[in-house]
Kinemage of the C-alpha trace (Angstrom):
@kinemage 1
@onewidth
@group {chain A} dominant
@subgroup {mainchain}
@vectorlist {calphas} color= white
{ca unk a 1} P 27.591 91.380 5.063
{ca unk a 2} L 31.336 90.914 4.530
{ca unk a 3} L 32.250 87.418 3.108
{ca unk a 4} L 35.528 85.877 4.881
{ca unk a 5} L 37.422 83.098 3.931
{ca unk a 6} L 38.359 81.551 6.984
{ca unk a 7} L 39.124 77.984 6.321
{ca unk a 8} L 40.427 75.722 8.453
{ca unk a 9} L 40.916 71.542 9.330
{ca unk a 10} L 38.813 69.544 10.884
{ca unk a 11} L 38.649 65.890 12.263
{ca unk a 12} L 37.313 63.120 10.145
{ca unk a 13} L 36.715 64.974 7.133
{ca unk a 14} L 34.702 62.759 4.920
{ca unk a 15} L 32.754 60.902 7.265
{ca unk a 16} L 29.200 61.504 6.470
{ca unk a 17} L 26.973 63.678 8.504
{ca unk a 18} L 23.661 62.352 7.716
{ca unk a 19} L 22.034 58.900 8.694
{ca unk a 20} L 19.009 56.917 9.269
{ca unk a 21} L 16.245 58.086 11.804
{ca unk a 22} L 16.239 56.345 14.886
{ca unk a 23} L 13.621 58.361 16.516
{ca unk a 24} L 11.717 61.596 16.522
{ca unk a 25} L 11.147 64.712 17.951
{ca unk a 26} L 7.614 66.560 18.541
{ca unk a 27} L 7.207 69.409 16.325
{ca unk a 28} L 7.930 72.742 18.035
{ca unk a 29} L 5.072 73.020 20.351
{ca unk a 30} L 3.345 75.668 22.068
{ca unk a 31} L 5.247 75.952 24.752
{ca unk a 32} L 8.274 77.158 23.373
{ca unk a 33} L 6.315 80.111 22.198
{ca unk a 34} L 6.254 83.382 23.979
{ca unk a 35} L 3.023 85.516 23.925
{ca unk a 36} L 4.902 88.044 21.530
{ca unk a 37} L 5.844 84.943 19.526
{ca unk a 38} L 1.823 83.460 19.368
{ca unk a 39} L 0.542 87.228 18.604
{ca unk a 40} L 3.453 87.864 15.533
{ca unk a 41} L 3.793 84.858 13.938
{ca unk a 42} L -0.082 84.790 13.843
{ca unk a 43} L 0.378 88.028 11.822
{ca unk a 44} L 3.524 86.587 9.662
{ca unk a 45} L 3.265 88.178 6.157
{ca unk a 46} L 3.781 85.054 4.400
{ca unk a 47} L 2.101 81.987 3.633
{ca unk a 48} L 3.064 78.816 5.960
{ca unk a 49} L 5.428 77.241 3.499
{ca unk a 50} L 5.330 73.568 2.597
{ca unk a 51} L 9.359 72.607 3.472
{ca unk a 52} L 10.512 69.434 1.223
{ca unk a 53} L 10.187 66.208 2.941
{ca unk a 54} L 14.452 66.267 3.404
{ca unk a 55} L 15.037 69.525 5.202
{ca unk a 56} L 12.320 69.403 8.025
{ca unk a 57} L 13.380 68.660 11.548
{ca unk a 58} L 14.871 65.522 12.188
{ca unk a 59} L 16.806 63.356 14.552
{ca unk a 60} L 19.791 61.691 13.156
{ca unk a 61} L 22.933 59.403 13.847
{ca unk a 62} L 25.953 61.599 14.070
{ca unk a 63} L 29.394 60.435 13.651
{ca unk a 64} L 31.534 63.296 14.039
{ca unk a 65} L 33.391 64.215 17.134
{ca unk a 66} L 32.174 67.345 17.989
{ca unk a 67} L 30.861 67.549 21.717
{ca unk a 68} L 27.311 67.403 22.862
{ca unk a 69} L 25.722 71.335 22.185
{ca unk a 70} L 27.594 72.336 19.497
{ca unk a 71} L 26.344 73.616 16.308
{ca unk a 72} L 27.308 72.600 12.930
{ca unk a 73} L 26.719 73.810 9.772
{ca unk a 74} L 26.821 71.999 6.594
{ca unk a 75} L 26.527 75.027 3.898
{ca unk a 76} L 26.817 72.416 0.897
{ca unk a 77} L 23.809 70.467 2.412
{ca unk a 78} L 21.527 72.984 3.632
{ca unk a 79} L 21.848 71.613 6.865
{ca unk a 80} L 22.280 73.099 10.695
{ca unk a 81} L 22.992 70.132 13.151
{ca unk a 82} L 22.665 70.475 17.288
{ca unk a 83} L 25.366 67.536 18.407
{ca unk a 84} L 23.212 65.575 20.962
{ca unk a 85} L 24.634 63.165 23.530
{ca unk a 86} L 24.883 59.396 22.139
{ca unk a 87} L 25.902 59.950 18.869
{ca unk a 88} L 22.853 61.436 17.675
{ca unk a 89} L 22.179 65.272 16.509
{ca unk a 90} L 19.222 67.448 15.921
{ca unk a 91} L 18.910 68.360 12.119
{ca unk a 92} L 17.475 71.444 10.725
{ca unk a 93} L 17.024 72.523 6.852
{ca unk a 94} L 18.298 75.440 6.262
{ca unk a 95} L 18.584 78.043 3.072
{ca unk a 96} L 22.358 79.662 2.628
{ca unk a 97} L 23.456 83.010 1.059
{ca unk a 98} L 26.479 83.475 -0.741
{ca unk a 99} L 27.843 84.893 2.336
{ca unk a 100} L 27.013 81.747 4.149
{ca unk a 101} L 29.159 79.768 1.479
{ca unk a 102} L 32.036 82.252 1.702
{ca unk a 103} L 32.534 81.721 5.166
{ca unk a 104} L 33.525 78.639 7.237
{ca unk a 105} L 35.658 78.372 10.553
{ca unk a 106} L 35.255 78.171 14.400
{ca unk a 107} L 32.805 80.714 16.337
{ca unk a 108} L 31.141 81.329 19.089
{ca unk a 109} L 27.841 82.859 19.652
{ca unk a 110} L 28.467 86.016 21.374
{ca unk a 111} L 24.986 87.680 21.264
{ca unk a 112} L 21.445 86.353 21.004
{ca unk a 113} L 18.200 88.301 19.847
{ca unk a 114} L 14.372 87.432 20.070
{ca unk a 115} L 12.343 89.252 17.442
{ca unk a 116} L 16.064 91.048 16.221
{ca unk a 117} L 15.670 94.306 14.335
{ca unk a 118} L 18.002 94.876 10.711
{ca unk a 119} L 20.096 97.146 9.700
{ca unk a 120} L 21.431 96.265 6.366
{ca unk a 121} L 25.171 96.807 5.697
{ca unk a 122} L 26.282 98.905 3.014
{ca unk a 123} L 27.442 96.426 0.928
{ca unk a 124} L 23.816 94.777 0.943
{ca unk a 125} L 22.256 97.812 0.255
{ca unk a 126} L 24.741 98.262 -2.917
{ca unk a 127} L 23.223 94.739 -4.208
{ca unk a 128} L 19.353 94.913 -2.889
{ca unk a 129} L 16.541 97.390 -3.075
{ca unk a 130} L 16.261 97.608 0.999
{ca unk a 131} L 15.935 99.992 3.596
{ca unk a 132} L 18.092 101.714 5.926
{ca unk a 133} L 16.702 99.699 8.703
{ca unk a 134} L 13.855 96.812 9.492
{ca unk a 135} L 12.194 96.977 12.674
{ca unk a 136} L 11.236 93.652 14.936
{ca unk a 137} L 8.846 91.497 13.591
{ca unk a 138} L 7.462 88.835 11.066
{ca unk a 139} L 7.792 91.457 8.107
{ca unk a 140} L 12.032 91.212 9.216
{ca unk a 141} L 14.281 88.999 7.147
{ca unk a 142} L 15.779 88.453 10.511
{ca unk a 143} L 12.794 86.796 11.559
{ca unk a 144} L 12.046 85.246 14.907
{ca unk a 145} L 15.687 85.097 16.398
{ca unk a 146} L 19.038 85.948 15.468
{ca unk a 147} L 22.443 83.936 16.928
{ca unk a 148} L 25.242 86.307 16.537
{ca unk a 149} L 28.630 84.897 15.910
{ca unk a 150} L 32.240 85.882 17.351
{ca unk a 151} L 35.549 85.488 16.953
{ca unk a 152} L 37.261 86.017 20.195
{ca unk a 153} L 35.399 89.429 20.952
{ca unk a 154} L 35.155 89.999 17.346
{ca unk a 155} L 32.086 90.273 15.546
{ca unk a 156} L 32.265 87.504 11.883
{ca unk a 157} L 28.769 89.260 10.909
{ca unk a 158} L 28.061 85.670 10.152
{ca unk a 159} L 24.150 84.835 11.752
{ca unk a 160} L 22.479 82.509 12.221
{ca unk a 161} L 18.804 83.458 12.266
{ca unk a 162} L 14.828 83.451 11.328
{ca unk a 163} L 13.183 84.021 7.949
{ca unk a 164} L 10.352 85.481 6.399
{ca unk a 165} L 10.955 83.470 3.241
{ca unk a 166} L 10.497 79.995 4.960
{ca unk a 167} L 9.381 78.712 0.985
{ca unk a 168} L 13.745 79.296 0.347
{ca unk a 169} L 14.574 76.770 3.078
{ca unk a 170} L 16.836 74.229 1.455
{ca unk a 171} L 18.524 76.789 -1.446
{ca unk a 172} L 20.981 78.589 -1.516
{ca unk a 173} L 19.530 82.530 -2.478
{ca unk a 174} L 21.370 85.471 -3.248
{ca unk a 175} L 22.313 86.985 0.206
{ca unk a 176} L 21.982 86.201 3.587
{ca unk a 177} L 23.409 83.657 6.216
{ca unk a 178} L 22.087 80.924 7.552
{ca unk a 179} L 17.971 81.139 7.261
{ca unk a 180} L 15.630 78.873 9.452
{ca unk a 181} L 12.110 78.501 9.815
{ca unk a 182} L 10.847 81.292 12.833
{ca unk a 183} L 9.203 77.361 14.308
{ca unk a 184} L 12.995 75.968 14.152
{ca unk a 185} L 15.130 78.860 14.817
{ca unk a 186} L 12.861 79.238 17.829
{ca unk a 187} L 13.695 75.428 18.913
{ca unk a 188} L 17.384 75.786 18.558
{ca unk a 189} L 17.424 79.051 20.266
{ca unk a 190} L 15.917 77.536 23.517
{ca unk a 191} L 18.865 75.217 23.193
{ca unk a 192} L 22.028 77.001 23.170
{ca unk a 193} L 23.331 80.363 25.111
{ca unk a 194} L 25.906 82.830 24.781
{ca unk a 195} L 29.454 80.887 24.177
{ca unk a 196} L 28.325 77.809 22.296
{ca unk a 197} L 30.650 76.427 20.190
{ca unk a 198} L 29.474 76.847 16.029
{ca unk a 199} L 31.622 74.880 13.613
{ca unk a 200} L 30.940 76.223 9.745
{ca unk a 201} L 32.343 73.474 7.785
{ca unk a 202} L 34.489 74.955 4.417
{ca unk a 203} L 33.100 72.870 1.109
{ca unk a 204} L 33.394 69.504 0.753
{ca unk a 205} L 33.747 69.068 4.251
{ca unk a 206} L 30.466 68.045 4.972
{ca unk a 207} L 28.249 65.331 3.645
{ca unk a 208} L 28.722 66.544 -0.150
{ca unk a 209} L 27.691 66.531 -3.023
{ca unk a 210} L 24.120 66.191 -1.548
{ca unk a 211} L 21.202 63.660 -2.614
{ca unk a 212} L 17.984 65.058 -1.247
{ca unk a 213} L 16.452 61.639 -2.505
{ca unk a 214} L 18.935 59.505 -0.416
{ca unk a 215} L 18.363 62.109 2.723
{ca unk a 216} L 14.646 61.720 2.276
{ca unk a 217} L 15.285 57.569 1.919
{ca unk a 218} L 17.267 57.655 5.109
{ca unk a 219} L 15.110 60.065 7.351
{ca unk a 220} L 11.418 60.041 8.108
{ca unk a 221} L 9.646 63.384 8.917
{ca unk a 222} L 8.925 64.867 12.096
{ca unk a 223} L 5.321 66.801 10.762
């Protein structure tokens, strides 16, 4: 995946992102699975990871302007917000790649994918041992679903997607974008569509340097 370096301002840079829990969500629940999605991840070739206490699902006060239903991503953090309405947000843990820390700017998601297959790009494939391609399914580093993100009609090849290395979430790994849990990309996938707005904050534009011991001080988990 080609790393860009699209930087750009943004409105009340260093007001923190984070911030204490004023209420809670139900863990992703049955019925936002699909029958495909029961029948695979029961067959997920991994072990049901134990994600640290600061990076499961929480909601949070949010005190940046962006509108209700956007996206933002906090690379320095490990964190993927969905902007709710009242000054509050949805916030995910999430593991970065170096290609997820090259890039930051304004998208849009242009194309969505349940159970996405992978074809590696040739840069990837100069770095990792991989194949030529990964079909659908638990075994994908894609994982459950993939949010595609555009530029005008432009493809970034920055994603926003699944992961069938769930133990990673909250690191930042060799290569990649941004990684969820299948359970959570599955959530925020039944949230957005096709033209929601994804701000990638550049470093220290976000709620950096990060204190996982504050974040777990301030926040209270949802499992």
């Amino acid at each position: 995946m080609a790393a860009r370096g699209v930087y750009f301002a943004l409105l009340g840079v260093g007001v923190l992102l984070g911030g204490c829990m004023q209420t809670t969500l139900a863990p992703s629940s049955e019925a936002n699975l699909t029958p495909r999605d029961k029948k695979l991840l029961a067959a997920a070739p991994y072990a049901r990871a134990e994600i640290p206490e600061p990076y499961r699902r929480h909601i949070v006060e949010y005190h940046r302007k962006e509108v209700p239903g956007t996206i933002v991503i906090d690379s320095d953090a490990r964190y993927l917000y969905y902007v709710l309405p009242g000054g509050k947000a949805i916030r995910y843990g999430v593991t970065v790649g170096e290609e997820a820390l090259a890039w930051s700017g304004v998208a849009k998601i242009g194309r969505m994918a349940e159970w996405p297959s992978w074809t590696p790009t040739a840069e990837i494939k100069k770095r990792l041992d991989v194949p030529n391609y990964v079909g659908p399914g638990p075994q994908n580093p894609m994982g459950a679903r993939a949010l595609y993100l555009y530029e005008g009609n432009k493809d970034t090849l920055y994603r926003i997607h699944g992961t069938n290395q769930p133990e990673y979430i909250g690191q930042a790994i060799s290569s990649g974008c941004i990684r969820m849990t299948n359970e959570d990309v599955i959530d925020l996938y039944k949230r957005v569509k096709p033209g929601t707005v994804v701000v990638v904050l550049a470093p220290h534009q976000g709620d950096s340097p990060f204190n996982p011991q504050v974040a777990a001080a301030q926040t209270k988990s949802l499992f």
